[in-house]
N, C-alpha and C positions, 0 to 999 in steps of 0.2 A: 492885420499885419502884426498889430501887438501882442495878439495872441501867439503867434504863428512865435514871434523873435523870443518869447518869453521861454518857449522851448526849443529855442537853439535851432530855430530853421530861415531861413533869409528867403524871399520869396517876390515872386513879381506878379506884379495884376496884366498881363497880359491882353485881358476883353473884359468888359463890362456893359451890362444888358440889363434893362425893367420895363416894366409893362405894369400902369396901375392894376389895380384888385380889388373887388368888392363884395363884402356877401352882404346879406341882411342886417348884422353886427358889427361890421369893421369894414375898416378902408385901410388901404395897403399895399404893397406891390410884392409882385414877383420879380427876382434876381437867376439872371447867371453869367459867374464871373471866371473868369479864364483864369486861372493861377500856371506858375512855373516854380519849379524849386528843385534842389538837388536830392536826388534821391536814396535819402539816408534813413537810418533807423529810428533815428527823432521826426522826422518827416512823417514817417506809415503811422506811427504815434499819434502824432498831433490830429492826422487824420482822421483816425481810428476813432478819437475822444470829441471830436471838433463838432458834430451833432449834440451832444449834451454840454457844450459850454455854456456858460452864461454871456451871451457875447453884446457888451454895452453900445446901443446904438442910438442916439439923442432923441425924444421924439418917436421913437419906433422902439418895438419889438421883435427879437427873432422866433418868431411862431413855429418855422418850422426850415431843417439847415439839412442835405444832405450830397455826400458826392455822387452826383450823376456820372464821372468816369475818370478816370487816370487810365494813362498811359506811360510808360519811360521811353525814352529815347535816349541813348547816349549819355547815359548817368541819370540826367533829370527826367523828373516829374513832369509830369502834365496830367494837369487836374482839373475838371470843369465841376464847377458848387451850383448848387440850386435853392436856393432859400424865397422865404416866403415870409416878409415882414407885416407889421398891422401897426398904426397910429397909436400913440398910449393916448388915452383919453382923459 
């Protein structure tokens, strides 16, 4: 979300969902999180960039971040994220 306000987008967590994760190397979950936002040109931006942020999460890593779909309805966004964290060790 602070990512998100830093570039001038207001946003809601609508659903949130994990599932732990484990390979031979790490331990970690998988995420997917229901976003809403209004559908603006800062918005498709942030988007756009939101796979290669550095996104600080305590204890964890974001391994790997991408949008699995948007849709607009009625101005707003509708964005489903799928990331895939790992424990820092």
């Amino acid at each position: 979300m602070a990512s998100a306000a830093a570039q001038g987008c207001t946003l809601a967590v609508s659903e949130g969902a994990w599932e732990p994760w484990a390979s031979v190397s790490f331990t970690g979950a998988r995420h997917r999180i229901a976003l809403e936002m209004a559908a603006t040109d800062a918005a498709y931006a942030w988007l756009a960039a939101l796979p290669e942020l550095d996104l600080p999460l305590r204890g964890h890593l974001v391994a790997d971040l991408h949008v699995a779909s948007r849709d607009v309805e009625r101005g707003r966004l509708h964005v489903l994220l799928e990331a895939l964290t790992v424990e820092e060790c």
